[in-house]
C-alpha positions as CSV (number, residue, x, y, z in Angstrom):
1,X,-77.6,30.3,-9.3
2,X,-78.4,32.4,-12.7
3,X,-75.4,35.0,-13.3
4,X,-72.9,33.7,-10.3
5,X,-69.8,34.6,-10.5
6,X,-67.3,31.5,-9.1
7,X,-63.4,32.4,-7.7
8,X,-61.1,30.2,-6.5
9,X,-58.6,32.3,-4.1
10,X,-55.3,30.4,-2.6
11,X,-53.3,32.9,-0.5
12,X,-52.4,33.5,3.2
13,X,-54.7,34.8,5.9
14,X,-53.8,38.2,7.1
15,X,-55.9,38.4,10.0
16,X,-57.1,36.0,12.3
17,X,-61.0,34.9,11.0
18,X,-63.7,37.4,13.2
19,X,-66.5,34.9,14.5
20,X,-69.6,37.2,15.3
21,X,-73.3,36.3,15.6
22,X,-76.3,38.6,13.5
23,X,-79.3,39.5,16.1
24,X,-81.3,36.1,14.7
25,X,-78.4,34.0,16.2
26,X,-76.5,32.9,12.5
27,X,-73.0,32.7,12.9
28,X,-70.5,34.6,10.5
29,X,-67.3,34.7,10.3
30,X,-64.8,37.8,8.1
31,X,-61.7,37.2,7.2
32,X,-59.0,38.7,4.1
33,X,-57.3,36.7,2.5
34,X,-53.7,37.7,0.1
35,X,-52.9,35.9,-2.5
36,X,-49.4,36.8,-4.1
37,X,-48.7,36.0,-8.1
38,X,-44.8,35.1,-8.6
39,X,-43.0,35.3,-12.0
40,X,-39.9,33.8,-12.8
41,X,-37.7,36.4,-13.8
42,X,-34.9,34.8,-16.4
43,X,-31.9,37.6,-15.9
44,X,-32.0,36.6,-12.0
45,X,-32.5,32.7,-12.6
46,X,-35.2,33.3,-9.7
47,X,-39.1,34.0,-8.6
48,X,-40.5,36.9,-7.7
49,X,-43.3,38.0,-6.3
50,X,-45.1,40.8,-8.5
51,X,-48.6,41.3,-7.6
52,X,-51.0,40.9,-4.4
53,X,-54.4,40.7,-4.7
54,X,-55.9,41.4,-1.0
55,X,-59.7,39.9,-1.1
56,X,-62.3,39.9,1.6
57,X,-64.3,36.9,2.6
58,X,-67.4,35.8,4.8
59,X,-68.3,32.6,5.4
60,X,-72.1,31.9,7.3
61,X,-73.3,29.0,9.6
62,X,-71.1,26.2,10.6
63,X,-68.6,27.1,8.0
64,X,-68.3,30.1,9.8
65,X,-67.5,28.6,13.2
66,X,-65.1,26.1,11.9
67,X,-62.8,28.8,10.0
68,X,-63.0,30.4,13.2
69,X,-61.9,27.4,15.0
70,X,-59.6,26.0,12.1
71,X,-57.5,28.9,10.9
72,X,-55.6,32.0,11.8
73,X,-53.1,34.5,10.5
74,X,-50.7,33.2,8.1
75,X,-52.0,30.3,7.6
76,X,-52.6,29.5,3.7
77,X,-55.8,28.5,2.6
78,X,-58.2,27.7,0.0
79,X,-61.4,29.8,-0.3
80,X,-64.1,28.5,-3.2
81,X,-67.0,30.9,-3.9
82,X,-69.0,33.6,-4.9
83,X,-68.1,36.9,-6.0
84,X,-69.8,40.0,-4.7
85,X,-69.5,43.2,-5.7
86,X,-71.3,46.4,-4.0
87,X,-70.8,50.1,-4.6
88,X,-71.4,52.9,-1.7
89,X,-70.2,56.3,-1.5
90,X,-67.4,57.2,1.0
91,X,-68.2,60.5,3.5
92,X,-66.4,63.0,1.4
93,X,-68.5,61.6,-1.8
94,X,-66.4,59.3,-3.4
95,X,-67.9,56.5,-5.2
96,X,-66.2,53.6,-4.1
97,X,-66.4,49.7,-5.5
98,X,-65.4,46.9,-2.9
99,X,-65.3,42.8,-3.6
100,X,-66.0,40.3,-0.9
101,X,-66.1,36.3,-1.9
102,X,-69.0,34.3,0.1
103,X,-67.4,31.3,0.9
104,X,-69.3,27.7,0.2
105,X,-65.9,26.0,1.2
106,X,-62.8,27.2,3.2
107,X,-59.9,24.1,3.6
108,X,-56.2,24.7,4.7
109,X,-54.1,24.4,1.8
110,X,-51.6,21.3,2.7
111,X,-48.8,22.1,0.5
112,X,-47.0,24.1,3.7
113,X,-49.0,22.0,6.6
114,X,-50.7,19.3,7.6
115,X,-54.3,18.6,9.0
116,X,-56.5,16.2,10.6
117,X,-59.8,15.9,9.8
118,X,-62.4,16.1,13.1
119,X,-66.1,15.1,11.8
120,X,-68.6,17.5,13.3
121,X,-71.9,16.6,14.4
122,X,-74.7,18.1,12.1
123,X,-77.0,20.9,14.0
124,X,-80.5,19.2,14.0
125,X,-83.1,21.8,15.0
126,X,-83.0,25.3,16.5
127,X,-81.1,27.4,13.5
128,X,-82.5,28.1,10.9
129,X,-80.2,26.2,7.3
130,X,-80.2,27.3,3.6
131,X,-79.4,23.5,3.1
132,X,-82.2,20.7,3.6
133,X,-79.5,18.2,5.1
134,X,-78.3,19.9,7.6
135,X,-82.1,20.1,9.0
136,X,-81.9,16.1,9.0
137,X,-78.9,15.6,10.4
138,X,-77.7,13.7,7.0
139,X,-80.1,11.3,7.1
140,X,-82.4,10.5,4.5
141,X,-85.9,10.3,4.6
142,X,-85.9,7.6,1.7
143,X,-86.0,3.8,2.8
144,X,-83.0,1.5,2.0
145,X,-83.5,-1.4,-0.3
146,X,-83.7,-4.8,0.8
147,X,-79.8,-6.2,1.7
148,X,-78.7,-2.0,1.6
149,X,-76.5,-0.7,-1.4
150,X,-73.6,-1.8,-2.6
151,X,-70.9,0.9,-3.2
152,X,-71.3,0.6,-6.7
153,X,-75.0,1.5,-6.5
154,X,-74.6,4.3,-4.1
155,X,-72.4,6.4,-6.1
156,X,-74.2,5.9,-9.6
157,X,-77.9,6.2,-8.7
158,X,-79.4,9.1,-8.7
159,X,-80.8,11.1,-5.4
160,X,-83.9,10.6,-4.9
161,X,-86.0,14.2,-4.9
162,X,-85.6,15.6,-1.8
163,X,-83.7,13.1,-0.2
164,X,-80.9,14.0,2.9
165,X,-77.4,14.4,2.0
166,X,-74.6,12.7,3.9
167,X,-70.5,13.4,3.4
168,X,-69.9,10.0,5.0
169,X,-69.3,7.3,1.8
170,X,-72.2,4.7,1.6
171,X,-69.9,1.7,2.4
């Protein structure tokens, strides 16, 4: 996208993620995320914790349901996205500025936990997808050569025009 702005957040969730549906059936999920800035503080010898930047976040579609299902309070995480800013004007007639980060991809951070990795299966009709692969369930439409790819091959070829897209390696 033209004029995106990209933010990397790492922080703990302060409220459990909110899973809700809009009237055309796409899931969404809200959550905030904190994310604390420590300085080491010579005279003490220690850290300290000086600033805390409180952010909003809203993942869509599967990502939605599997923060939902993957996360909760406290829990520290890594959010990668885009960030939005919108302006609106309070009841008393304040104009007011608020952030919010549209997630493309939510992980636990694994520096304070530990997580194990559950493949989902790809939704293959019925919702409507801003992505092309998730319509074809990560197959491509493109034939395989004779005697397949070798891992080598898979990695440096180019994709093929719109061709699926799997997250499962080619070997």
């Amino acid at each position: 996208m033209i004029n995106t702005t990209m933010i990397t957040l790492r922080g703990h969730l302060v409220e459990n993620p909110s899973l809700k549906f809009t009237a055309s059936g796409v899931a969404y999920s809200t959550f905030r995320i904190a994310s604390t800035a420590a300085k080491f503080d010579p005279e003490s010898g220690a850290w300290k914790d000086v600033d805390t930047v409180f952010m909003n976040c809203i993942a869509w579609r599967i990502l939605a349901e599997n923060v939902a299902e993957s996360l909760q309070r406290g829990d520290r995480a890594i959010v990668v996205g885009r960030l939005k800013q919108s302006s609106y004007q309070t009841g008393d007639g304040q104009n007011r500025i608020s952030n919010e980060v549209e997630a493309e991809d939510v992980a636990p951070s694994l520096r304070t936990a530990t997580a194990k990795i559950t493949k989902i299966q790809r939704r293959t009709g019925g919702q409507p997808s801003d992505r092309s692969w998730e319509n074809t369930g990560g197959q491509s439409s493109q034939p395989v050569p004779a005697g397949g790819f070798d891992s080598g091959q898979a990695w440096s070829a180019p994709a093929a025009v719109g061709a699926g897209f799997s997250d499962d390696p080619p070997f």
